[in-house]
C-alpha positions in Angstrom: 4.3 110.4 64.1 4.9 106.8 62.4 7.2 105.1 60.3 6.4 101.9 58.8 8.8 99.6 57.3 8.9 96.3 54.9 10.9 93.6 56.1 13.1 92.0 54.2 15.6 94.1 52.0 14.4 97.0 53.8 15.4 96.5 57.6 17.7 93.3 57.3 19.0 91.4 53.8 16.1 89.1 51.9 15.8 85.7 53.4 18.1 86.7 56.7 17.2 88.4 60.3 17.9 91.9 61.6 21.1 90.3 63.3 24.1 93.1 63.3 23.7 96.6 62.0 24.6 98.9 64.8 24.2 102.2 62.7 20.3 101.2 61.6 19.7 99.9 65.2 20.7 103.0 66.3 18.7 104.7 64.0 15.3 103.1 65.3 16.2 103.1 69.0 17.2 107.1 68.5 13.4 107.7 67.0 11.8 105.7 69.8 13.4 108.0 72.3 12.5 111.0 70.3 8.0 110.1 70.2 8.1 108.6 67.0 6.2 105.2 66.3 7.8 102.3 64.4 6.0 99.4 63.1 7.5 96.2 61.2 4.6 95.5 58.2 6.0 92.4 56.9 4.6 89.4 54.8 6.0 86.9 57.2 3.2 85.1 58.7 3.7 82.8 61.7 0.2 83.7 63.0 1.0 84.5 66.9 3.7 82.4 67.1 6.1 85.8 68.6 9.3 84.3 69.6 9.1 83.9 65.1 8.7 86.8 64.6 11.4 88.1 68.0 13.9 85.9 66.3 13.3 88.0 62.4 14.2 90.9 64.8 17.2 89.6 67.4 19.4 91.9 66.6 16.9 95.0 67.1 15.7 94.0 70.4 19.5 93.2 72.0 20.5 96.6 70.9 17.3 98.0 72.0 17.5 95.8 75.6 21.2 97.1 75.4 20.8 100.8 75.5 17.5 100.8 77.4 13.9 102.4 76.7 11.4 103.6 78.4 8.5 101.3 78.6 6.2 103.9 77.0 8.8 104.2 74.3 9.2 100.5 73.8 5.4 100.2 73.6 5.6 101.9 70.2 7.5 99.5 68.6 4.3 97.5 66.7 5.2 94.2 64.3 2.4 93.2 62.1 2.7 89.9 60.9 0.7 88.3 57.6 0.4 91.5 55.9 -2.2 92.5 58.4 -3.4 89.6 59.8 -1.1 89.7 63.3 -0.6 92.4 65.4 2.2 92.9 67.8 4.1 95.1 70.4 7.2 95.6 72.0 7.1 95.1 75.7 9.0 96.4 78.8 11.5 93.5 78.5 12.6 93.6 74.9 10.2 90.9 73.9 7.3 91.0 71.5 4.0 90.3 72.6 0.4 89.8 70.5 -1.6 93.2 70.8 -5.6 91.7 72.0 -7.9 91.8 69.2 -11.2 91.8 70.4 -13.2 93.8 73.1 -12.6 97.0 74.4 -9.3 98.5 73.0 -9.0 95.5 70.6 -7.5 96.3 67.6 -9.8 94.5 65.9 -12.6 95.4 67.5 -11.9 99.6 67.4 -11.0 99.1 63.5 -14.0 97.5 61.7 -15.2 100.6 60.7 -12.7 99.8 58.1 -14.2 98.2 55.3 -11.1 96.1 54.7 -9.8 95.2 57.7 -9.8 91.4 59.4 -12.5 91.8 61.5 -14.9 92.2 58.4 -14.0 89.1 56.4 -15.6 85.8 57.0 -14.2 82.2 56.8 -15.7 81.4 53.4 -14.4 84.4 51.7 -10.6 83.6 53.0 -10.8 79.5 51.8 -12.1 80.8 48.9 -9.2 83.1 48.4 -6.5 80.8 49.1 -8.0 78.2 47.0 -7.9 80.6 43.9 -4.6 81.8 44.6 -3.1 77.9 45.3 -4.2 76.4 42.3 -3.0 79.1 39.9 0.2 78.6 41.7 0.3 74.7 42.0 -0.4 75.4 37.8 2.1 77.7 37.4 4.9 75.2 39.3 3.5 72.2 37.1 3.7 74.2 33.3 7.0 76.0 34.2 8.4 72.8 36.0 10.2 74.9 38.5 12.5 73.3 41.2 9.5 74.6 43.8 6.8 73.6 46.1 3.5 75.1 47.4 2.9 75.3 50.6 -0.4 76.3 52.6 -0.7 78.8 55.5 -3.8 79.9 57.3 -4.2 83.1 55.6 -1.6 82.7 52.8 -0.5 80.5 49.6 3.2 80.6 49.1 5.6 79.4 46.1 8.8 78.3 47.5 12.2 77.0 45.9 13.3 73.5 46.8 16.4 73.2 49.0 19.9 74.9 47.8 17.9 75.8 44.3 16.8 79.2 43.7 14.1 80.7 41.3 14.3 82.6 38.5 13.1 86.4 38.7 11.2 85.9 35.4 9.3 83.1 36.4 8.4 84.3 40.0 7.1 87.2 38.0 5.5 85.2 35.8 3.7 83.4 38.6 2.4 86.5 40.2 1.2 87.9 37.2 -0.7 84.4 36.5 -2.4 84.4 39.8 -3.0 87.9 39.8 -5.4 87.8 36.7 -7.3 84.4 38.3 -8.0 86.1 41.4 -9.3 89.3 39.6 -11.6 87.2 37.0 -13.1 85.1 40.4 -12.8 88.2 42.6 -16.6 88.0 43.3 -16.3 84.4 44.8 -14.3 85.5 47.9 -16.5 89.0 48.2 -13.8 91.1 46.7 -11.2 90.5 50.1 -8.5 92.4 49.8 -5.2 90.4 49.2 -1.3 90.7 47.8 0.0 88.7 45.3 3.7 88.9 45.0 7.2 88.4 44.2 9.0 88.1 47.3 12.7 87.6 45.2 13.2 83.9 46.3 9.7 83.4 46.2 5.8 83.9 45.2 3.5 84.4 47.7 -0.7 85.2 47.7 -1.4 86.7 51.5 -5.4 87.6 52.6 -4.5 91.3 53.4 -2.2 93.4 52.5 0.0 96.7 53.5 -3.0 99.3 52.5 -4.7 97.6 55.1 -2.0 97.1 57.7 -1.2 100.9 57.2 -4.5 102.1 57.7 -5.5 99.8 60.7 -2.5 101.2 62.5 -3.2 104.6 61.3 -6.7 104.0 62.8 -6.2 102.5 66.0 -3.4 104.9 66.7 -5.7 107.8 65.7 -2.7 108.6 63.2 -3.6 110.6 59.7 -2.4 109.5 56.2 -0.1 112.8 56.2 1.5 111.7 59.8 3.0 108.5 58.1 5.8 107.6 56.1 5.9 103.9 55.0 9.7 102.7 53.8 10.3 99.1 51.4 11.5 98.1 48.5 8.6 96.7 46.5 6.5 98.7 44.9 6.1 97.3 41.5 2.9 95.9 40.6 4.3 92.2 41.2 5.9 93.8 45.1 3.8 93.8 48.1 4.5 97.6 49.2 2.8 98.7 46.1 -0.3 99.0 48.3 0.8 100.9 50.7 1.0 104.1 48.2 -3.0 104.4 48.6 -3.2 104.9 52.4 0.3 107.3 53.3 3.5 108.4 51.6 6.5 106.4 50.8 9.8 106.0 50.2 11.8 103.6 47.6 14.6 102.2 48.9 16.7 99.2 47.7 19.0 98.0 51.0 19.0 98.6 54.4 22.0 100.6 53.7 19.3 103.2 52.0 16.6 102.6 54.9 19.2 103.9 57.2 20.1 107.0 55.3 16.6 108.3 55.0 16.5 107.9 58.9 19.5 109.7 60.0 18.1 112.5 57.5 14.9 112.3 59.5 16.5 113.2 63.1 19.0 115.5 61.3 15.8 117.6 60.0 13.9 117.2 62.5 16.4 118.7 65.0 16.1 114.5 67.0 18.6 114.0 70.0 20.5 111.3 68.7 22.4 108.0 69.8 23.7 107.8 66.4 27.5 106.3 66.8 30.1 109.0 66.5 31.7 107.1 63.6 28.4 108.6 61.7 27.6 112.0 63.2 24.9 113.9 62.0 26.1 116.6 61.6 28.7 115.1 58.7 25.5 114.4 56.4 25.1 117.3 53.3 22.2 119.3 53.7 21.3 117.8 50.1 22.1 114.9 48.4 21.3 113.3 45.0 19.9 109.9 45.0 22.5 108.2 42.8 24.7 109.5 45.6 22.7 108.0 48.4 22.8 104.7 46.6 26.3 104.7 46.9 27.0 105.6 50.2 24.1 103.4 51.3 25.3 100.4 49.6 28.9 100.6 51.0 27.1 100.4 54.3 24.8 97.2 53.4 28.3 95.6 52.0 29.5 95.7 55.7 30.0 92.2 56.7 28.6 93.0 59.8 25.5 93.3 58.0 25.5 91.1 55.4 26.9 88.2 56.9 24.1 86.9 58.7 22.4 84.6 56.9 24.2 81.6 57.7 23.3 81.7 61.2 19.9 82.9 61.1 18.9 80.4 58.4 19.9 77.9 60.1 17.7 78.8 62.9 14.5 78.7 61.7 13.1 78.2 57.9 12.2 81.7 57.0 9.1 80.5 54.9 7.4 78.2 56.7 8.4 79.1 60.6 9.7 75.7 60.8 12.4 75.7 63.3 15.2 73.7 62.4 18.2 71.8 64.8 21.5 73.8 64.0 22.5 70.2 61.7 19.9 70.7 59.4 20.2 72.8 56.4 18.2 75.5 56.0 15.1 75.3 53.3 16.6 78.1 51.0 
C-alpha cells in the first residue's frame, strides 16, 4: 500500500537532486497510477520551506507534470522533511505543498496517540537535545581538527565539511559514535525524545526524530499496517539513519538508485502493475529470479549512466544542500 524511500543514495546520488533518471521516474509515476503510496523520508530539513524540498525532487515532478496524474494519484506522493518533523504532499500541479498539522485531519493532531511523534515533545526537551548533540559535535570537530563546521537548525545539529574539502568516513563515524554515547548517558534531560544520530557520508548529523517515527506517523494517519509497508535506503548501520526504520515495517538494502529501481520494476512485474516503464526496459525482459550480486551489477551499470550521475554540478550550485542556503549560479557550492 506504501513505499517509503531514503533520499540520498537511494532516489538520486549523495549530496545531488533527483534531476535525470527516466527509468526510476518512471518507476514511481507507474506505482502512483497503479494505488500505491510513495513517500520521500529524508533527513533534509528546510522546515516548510517546499520549493527546498520541490527543487531535491525536480526531476521527479517534471516527469511526473510530463506524463500526467490524476490528482487523487498525485495526492499520494507525501515528502517528510527533518526525519519527521515536516510533512508534505504532492498537489494537482506538480508542486509540493505542507500537509496542515493541527485540527481536524491534522497530521499532528490525528497522530499523538503516538508516544513518539512531534506533537508530544515539548520545547525544553528539543533545546535540550540539540544542545547535547552540538557540543559533542563542536568537541569532536575541535580534538579531531577536521576541515568542518557546526551548524544549528531548529530541530537538528549537523557536522558539515568546509568548502571543496571532504571528510573522512572514519571520523564521521567516529563523530556519531561520540555523540551517540553523550546523548544516551543524558537521555533523561530531554525526556528520552526520540532522535538519529548519523553518518550522512559527507557529513554527521543529530536530527529530533527519526524514520521509526516518520514511518509509523504515516502508517497512522494513513490507517496503513506495519505489514502494508516497505521502506527502501541505504543506511541501516547503527551510525545510518534508516536503521530505525526496521522497528516499525520491512525493508530493503539497497546501495544506488540503480538498485532502488530494480526492486521497483520487480514490484509491478509481481504484482501484475500496468506499466509506463520505457520499452528500452520491458518487464517482461526481467528473470523471474535473480541473485543479489547480480542485481548489484546490473543496478550499478544503470546509476553509472551519465544521465544520472551527472547532476551534481548543476544542482549544487543551486542551493547548498545542508543548510538550504540558496546560492547565485557564481557562487560555489558549500560541498
Amino acid at each position: 500500500k506504501i513505499i517509503t524511500f531514503d533520499g540520498d543514495q537511494t532516489l538520486y546520488s549523495d549530496g545531488s537532486n533527483f534531476e535525470s533518471n527516466p527509468s526510476l521516474a518512471s518507476s514511481l509515476h507507474s506505482l502512483l497510477k497503479n494505488g500505491i503510496t510513495l513517500a520521500v523520508v529524508t533527513a533534509a530539513g528546510y522546515e516548510y520551506s517546499t520549493s527546498k524540498y520541490a527543487l531535491r525532487l525536480t526531476g521527479l515532478l517534471k516527469y511526473f507534470k510530463e506524463k500526467g496524474l490524476e490528482e487523487e494519484e498525485a495526492g499520494r506522493f507525501y515528502m517528510f522533511g527533518g526525519e519527521c518533523n515536516y510533512l508534505m504532499r504532492m498537489n494537482g500541479e506538480y508542486e509540493l505543498e505542507a500537509v496542515k498539522e493541527s485540527g481536524p485531519g491534522g497530521w499532528i493532531t490525528s497522530t499523538k496517540h503516538l508516544p513518539d511523534t512531534p506533537g508530544n515533545w515539548s520545547p525544553t526537551s528539543i533545546t535540550s537535545l540539540l544542545s547535547v548533540a552540538h557540543t559533542s559535535l563542536t568537541s569532536s570537530l575541535s580534538d579531531m581538527k577536521l576541515p568542518a563546521r557546526v551548524i544549528l537548525k531548529k530541530r537538528a545539529v549537523g557536522l558539515i565539511p568546509l568548502p571543496s574539502k571532504t571528510l573522512p568516513r572514519e571520523c564521521l563515524d567516529e563523530c556519531v559514535l561520540r555523540v551517540q554515547s553523550a546523548l544516551h548517558e543524558k537521555a533523561g534531560e530531554f525526556e528520552n525524545l526520540p532522535y538519529c544520530a548519523f553518518n550522512g557520508g559527507t557529513d554527521a548529523w543529530v536530527d529530533v526524530g527519526n524514520k521509526r517515527v516518520g514511518v509509523e506517523i504515516l502508517q497512522a494517519y494513513l490507517g496503513l499496517l506495519p505489514t502494508q509497508c516497505l521502506h527502501i535506503g541505504d543506511q541501516f548501520l547503527n551510525t545510518g539513519n534508516d536503521y530505525a526504520a526496521r522497528t516499525c515495517s520491512p525493508c530493503a538494502w539497497i546501495t544506488c538508485p540503480g538498485e532502488t529501481g530494480y526492486i521497483l520494476k520487480k514490484i509491478l512485474q509481481i504484482g501484475g502493475a500496468t506499466t509506463t516503464i520505457s520499452p528500452t526496459t520491458p518487464l517482461a525482459s526481467l528473470p523471474k529470479s535473480i541473485s543479489l550480486g547480480d542485481m548489484a551489477r546490473r543496478a550499478s551499470v544503470e546509476q553509472c549512466d551519465p544521465s544520472v550521475t551527472s547532476d551534481r554540478s548543476r544542482t549544487a550550485a543551486v542551493m547548498d544542500v545542508y543548510t538550504g542556503e540558496i546560492l547565485p549560479p557564481s557562487k560555489k557550492p558549500k560541498t
